[in-house]
N, C-alpha and C positions, 0 to 999 in steps of 0.2 A: 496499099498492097492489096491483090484483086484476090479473091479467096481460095484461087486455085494455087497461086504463089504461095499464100498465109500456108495452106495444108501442107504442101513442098515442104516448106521452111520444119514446122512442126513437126515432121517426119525425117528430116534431117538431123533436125535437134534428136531426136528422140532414139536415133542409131547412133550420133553421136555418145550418148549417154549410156548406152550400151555397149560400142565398143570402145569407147576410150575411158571410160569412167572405171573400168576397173586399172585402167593405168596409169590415172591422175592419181599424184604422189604427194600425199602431205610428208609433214618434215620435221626434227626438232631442231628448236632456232631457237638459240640462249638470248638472253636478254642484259645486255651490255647496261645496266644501269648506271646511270649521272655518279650514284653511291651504293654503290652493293656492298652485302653484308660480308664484314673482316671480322674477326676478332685477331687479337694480337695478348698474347698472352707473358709475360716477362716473370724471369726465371734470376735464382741466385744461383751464384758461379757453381757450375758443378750439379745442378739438382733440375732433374728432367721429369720429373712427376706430380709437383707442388708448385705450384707458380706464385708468386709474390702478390700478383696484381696484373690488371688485364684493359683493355680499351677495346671499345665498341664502336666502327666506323658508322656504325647507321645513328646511336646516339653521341659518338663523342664524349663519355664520359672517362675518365680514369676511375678504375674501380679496384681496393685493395680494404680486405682482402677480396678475391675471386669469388663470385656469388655462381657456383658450379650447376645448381640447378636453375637456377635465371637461364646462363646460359644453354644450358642445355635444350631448356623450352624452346629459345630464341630459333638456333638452330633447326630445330621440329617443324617451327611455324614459316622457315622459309624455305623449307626441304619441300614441305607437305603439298602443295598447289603444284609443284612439278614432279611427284612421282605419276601420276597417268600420266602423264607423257616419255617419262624415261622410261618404264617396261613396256609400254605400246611398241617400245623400239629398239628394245634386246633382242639381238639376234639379228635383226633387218640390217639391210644397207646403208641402213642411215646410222649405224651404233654408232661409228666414228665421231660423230657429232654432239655425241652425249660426255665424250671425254671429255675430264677437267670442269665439270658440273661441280664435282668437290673441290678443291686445291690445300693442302697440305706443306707446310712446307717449317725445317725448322733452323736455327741458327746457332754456332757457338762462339764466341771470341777465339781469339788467333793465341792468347796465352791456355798454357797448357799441353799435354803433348796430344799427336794425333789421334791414338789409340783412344785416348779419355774424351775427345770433344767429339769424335766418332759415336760413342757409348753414349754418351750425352746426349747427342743428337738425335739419337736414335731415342730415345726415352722420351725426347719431348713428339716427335713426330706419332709417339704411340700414345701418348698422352692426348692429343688433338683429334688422333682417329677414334679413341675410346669416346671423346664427346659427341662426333660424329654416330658413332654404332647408338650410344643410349641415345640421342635424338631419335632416329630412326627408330629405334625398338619402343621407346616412349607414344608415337604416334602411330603405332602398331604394325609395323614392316614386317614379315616373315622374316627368322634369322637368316634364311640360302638367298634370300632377296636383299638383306642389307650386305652381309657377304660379296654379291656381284656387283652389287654395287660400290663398295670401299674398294676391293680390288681391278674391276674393270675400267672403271669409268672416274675413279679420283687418281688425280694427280699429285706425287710426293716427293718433295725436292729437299736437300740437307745441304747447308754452305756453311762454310765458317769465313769470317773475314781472316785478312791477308793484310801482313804488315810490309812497309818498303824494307828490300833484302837489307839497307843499313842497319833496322832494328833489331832490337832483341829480343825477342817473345817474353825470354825469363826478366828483363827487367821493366815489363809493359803488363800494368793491371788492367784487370777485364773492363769491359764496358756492358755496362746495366743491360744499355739497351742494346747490345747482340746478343741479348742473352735472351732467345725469345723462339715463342711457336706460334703458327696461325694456321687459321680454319676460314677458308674465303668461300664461299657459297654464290653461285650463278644460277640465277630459275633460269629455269629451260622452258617453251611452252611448246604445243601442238600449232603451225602455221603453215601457210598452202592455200590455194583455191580448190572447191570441188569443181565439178564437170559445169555446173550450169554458173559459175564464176568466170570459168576461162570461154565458155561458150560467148556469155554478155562481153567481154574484152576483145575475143574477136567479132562479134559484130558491129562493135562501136566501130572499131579500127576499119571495118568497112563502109559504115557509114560515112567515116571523115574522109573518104578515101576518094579520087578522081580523077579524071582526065583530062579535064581541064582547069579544074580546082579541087583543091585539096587542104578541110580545115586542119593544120600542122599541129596546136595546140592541142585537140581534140586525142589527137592519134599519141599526144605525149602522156596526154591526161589517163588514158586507155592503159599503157604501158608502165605507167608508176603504179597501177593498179595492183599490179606483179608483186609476191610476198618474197618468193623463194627462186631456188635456180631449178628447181622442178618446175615451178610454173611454165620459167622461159621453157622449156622443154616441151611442157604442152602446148603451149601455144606455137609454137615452131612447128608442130604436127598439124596444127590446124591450118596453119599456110604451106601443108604439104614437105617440110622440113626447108623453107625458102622464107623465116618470116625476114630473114636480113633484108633479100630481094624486094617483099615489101615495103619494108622503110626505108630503102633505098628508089624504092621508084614514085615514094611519096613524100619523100622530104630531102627539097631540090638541092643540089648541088653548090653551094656556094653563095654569093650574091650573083641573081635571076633581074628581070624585069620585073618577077612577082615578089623580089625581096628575098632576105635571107634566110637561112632556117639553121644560123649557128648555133645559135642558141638553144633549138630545137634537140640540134641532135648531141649536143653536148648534156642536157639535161636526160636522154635516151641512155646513151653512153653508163652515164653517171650513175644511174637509179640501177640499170641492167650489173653493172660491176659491186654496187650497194649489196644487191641482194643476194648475189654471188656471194660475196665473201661472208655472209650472214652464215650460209650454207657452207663455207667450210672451201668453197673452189678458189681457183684464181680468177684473174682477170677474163670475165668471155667476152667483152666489147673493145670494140678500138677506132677510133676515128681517122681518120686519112685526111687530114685536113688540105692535102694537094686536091683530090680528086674527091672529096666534099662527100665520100661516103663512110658508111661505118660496116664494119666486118665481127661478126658473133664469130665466136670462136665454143662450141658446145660438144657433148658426149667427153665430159670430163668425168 
């Protein structure tokens, strides 16, 4: 590159970074772990404040009686790594996303009447959020802050099972295990590209980029780069709001003379609708397997 182009270039970057960099959008994007933290808590028939005994999906153990400040640490230590990122993002566009960071959720057998497994229910779901609040308050959370957070952004759901109408409720003893609360925790973290991330993504993509050739691989490798559906956003700015047109005029239609690129853009596709749904949207890719292009579908 001759030094007149280099400065170009550099000065391009460089208004880039200026006028798009206050509109590149980081995000919070929860993290779906292999085995994320449960507790399951199980209760005697009737009693929504004292639990019997309890299991811990992270370690697997049965635990009776209930070691309440174990737990409650536990809790703390996997809150604690994703509160900057959930108030970074109270109030923003992205809160929606922070929903269901907590989950709550409690149970009662189908014996009994509804009035009483209602009450019940309710006992234990406060019972779970109370462990919740002292976690929080334990590792020093403002009370208006754990506050928004138990109420906005946790999720709390009450079921009782359900017997086939032939049965009787009155002659069907409880079952242990619907007798139960749970506290499910999802770390959230800060993800996204800043401006000189999406900047590198697009100039790769132009490097692989041709007229007569065009390395396919390169331009996928470029694209799985992509964390969020903010990203595709910025990058779609950088091709003008046409990066589909792009990857439609680089990666050929079908089987070519020069080969196929099914594979190519089915892994495009792929990664593009991953990241998506990471973010909370639907589906933005789709592939046209007649006419061998793909179609973003964005401003969701």
């Amino acid at each position: 590159m001759g030094r007149i182009a280099k400065i170009k270039r550099e000065l391009i970057e460089e208004a880039n970074k200026r006028i798009l960099g206050e509109n590149v959008k980081l995000e919070p994007i929860k993290q779906k772990m292999s085995k994320p933290l449960k507790y399951t808590f199980i209760f005697n028939e009737g009693n929504g404040d004292e639990p019997m005994g309890s299991i811990n999906s992270f370690y697997s153990e049965w635990e009776s009686p209930v070691n309440e400040k174990s737990a409650i640490y536990t809790i703390g230590r996997w809150l604690r790594d994703s509160l900057p990122t959930i108030f970074k993002f109270v109030d923003t566009d992205f809160e929606d996303q922070l929903e269901g960071i907590i989950k709550l959720s409690s149970q009662t057998s189908s014996s009994g009447s509804d009035r009483s497994n209602a009450n019940v229910g309710e006992e234990r779901l406060e019972y779970v959020k109370g462990l919740a609040f002292k976690a929080l308050d334990q590792i020093g959370v403002k009370d208006t802050s754990i506050k928004k957070l138990l109420t906005s952004y946790t999720e709390s759901d009450y079921d009782t099972t359900t017997l086939p109408s032939y049965m009787d409720k009155d002659k069907v003893d409880p079952v242990m295990v619907e007798q139960q609360a749970t506290i499910e925790i999802t770390p959230v973290y800060t993800e996204g590209l800043e401006t000189d991330g999406i900047t590198d993504i697009e100039h790769d993509i132009e490097a692989a980029s041709g007229t007569v050739s065009t390395e396919e691989e390169d331009i996928v490798g470029a694209i799985e780069r992509l964390e969020t559906y903010s990203d595709i956003e910025d990058l779609n700015k950088r091709f003008g709001g046409n990066l589909e047109g792009r990857i439609n005029g680089q990666i050929t239609d079908g089987v070519t003379k020069w080969g196929s690129d099914t594979k190519e853009r089915k892994d495009i596709v792929n990664h593009l609708n991953h990241i998506a749904k990471r973010s909370g949207k639907s589906q933005v890719a789709q592939e046209n397997i007649v006419t061998g292009t793909i179609t973003l579908i964005l401003d969701q």
